[in-house]
KOLLO-378446 format. One record per residue (C-alpha): x, z, y; residue number from 0; residue in three letters. Coordinates in nm, 4 decimals. Layout:
BEGIN
        c1        c3        c2    i   aa
         X         Z         Y  NUM  Ala
...
***
This chain:
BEGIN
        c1        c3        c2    i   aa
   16.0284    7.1482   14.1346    0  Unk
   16.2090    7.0867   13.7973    1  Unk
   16.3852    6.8105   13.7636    2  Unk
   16.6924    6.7156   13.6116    3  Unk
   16.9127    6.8439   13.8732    4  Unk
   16.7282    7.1686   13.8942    5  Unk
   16.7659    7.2260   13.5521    6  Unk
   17.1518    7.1417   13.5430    7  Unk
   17.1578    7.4418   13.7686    8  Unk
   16.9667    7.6626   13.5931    9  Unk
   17.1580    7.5552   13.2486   10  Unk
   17.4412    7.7603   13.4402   11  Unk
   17.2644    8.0619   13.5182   12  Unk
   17.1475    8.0398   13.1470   13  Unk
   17.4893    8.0046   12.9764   14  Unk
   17.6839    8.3138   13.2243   15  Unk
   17.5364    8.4889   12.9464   16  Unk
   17.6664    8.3370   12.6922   17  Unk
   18.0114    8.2609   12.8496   18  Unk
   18.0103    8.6684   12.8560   19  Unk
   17.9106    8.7629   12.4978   20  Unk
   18.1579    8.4570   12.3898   21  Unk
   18.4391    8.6421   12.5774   22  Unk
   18.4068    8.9647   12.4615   23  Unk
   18.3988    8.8687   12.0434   24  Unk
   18.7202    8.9980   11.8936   25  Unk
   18.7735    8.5773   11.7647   26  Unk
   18.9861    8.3860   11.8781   27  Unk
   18.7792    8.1163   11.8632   28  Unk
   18.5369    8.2583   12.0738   29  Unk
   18.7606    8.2386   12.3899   30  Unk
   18.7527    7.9043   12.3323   31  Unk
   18.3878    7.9066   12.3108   32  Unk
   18.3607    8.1225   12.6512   33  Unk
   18.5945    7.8795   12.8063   34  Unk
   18.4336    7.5407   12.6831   35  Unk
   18.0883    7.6911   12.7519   36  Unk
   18.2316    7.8307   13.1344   37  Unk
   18.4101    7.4431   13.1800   38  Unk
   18.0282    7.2797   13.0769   39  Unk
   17.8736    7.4803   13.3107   40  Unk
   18.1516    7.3692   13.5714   41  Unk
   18.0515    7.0224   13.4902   42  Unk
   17.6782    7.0520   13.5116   43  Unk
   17.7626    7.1439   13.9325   44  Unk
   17.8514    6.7831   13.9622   45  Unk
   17.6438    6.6420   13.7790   46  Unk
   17.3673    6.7798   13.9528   47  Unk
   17.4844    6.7057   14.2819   48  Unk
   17.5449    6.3423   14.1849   49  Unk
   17.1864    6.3281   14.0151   50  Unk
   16.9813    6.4692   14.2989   51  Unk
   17.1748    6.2393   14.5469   52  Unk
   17.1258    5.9316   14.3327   53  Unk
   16.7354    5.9731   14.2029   54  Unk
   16.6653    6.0898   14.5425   55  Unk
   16.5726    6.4383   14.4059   56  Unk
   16.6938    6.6524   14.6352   57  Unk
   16.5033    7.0028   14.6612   58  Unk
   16.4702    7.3164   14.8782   59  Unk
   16.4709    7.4387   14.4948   60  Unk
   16.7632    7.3265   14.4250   61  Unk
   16.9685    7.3696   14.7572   62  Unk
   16.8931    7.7257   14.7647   63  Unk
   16.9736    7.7435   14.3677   64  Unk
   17.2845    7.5630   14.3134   65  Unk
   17.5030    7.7709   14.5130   66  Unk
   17.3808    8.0892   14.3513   67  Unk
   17.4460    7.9741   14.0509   68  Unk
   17.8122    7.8592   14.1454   69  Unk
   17.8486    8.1831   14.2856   70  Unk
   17.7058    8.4186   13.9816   71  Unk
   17.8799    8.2019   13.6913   72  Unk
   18.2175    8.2739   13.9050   73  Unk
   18.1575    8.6071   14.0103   74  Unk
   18.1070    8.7072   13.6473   75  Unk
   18.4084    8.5531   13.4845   76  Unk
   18.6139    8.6988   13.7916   77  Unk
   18.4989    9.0402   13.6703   78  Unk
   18.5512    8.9733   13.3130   79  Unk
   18.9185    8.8600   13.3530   80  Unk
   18.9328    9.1660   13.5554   81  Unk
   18.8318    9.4067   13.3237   82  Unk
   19.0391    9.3102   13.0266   83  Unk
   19.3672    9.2673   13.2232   84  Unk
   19.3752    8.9157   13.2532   85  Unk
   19.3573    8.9831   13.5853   86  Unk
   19.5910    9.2717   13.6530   87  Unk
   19.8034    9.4009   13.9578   88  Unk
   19.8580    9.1772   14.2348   89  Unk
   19.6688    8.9145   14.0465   90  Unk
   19.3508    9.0947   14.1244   91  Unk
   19.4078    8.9917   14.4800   92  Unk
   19.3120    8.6554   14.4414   93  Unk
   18.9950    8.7393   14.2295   94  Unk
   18.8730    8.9836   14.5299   95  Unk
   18.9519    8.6740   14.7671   96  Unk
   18.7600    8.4143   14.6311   97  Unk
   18.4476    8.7215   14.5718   98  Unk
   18.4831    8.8294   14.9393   99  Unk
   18.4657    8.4411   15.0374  100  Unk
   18.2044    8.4078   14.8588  101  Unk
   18.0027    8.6846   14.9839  102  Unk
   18.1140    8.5729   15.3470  103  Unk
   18.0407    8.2200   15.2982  104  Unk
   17.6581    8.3142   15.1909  105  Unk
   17.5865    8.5586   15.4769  106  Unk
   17.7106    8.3066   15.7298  107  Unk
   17.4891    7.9620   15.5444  108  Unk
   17.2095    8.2152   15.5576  109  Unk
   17.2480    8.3402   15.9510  110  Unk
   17.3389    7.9948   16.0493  111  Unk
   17.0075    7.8534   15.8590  112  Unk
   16.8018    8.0749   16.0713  113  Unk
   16.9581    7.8607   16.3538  114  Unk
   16.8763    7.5648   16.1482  115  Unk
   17.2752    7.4738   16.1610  116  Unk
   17.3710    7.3180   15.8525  117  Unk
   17.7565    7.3509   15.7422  118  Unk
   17.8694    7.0666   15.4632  119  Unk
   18.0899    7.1365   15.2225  120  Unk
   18.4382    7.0509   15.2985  121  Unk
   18.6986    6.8077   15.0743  122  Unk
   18.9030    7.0784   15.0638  123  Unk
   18.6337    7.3267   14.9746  124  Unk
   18.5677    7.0635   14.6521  125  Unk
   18.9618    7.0958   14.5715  126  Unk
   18.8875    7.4831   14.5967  127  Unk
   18.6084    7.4967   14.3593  128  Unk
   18.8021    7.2649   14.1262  129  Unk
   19.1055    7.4888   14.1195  130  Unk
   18.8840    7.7989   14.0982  131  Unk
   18.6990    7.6362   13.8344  132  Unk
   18.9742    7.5272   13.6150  133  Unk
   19.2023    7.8321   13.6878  134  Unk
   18.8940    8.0293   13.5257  135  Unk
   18.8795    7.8003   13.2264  136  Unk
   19.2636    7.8467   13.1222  137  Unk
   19.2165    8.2562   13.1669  138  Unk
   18.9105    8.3105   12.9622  139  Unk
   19.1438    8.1781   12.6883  140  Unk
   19.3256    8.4565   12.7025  141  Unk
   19.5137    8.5274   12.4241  142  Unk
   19.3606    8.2373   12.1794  143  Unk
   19.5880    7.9894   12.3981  144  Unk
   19.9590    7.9221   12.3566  145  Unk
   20.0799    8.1679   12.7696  146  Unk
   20.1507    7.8452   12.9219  147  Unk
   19.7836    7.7797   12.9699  148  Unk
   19.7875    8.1537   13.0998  149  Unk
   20.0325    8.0724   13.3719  150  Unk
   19.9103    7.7583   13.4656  151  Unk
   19.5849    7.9533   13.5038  152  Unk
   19.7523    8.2039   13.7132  153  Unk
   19.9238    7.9662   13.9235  154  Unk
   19.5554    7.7967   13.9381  155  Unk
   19.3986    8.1336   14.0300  156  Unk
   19.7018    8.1949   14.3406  157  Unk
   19.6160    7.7990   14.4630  158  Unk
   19.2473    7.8938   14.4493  159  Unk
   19.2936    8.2257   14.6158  160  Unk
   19.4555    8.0527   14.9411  161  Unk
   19.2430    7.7423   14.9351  162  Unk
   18.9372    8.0232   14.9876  163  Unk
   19.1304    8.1400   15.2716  164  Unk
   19.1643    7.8242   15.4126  165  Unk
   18.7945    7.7364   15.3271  166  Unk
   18.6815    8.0662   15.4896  167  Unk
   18.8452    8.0386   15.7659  168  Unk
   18.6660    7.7132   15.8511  169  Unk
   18.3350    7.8311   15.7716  170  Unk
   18.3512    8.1498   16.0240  171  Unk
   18.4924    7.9825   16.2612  172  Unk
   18.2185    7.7870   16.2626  173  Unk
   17.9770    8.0919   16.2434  174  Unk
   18.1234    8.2466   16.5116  175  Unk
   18.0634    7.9288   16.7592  176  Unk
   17.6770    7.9852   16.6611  177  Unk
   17.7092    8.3221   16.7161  178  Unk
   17.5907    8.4430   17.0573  179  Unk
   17.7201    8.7718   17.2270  180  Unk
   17.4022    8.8671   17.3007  181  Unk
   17.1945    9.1352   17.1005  182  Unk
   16.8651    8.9943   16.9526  183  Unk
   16.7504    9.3181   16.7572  184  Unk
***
């Protein structure tokens, strides 16, 4: 049950709280510790893809896992950047879109696995995470970065924010094709 991929993905439920108590120091250069720390984490979601696809380790562990943790590391800096204004105004839009996507997204990969309908991720899905992921970087440096980073961040964040529509989109649609009118309760 642990193996190296499995344990990439739990390294990223162990450092949200770290990426947390990093952000929340009055130091500069502890935004940039958040922020490398958050960016590791990003890169431990490949790698443990790419490891479990090439050492044939693949798990039920691991498939149910690895999104969780995705969603959890995300879901927490989303609130973070929230709370200290990062995130502010209309800005906040595009955090509650990629939560509500997310929270979509996992209801319908549960429902449809009771139907034993499996839904790959997308390309485009990939370029979402990656602009998510980076957009999330740039923020959490906040103040410790020279605003460019900020804005590109933002503008990262917005790209993001309508990929996950895009993303969504595709995944209920599929739902909804699995999705009898009939009522099974």
């Amino acid at each position: 049950m642990l193996n190296l991929p499995n344990l990439l993905t739990l390294s990223r439920i162990v450092a949200i709280p770290l990426v947390v108590a990093c952000f929340w120091l009055d130091r500069g250069w502890a935004q940039w510790l958040s922020a490398g720390l958050f960016a590791v984490a990003c890169i431990t979601d490949w790698f443990d893809g790419y490891f479990a696809r090439r050492y044939h380790q693949i798990s039920r562990f691991g498939r149910f896992l690895d999104p969780i943790a995705d969603k959890l590391l995300v879901a927490a800096a989303l609130v973070m950047l929230v709370k200290n204004g990062t995130l502010a105004d209309i800005n906040v839009l595009a955090a509650l879109i990629i939560l509500a996507r997310e929270i979509l997204v996992s209801g319908l990969r549960e429902f449809l696995a009771e139907l034993n309908v499996s839904v790959p991720v997308s390309q485009l899905a990939k370029w979402k995470t990656g602009a998510q992921m980076g957009a999330i970087t740039f923020l959490l440096l906040g103040d410790a970065a020279p605003p460019v980073i900020g804005q590109v961040g933002l503008a990262l964040i917005w790209v993001a924010a309508v990929l996950t529509l895009v993303t969504g989109y595709d995944y209920l649609r599929t739902g909804l094709r699995h999705m009898g009118s009939e009522n099974t309760q």
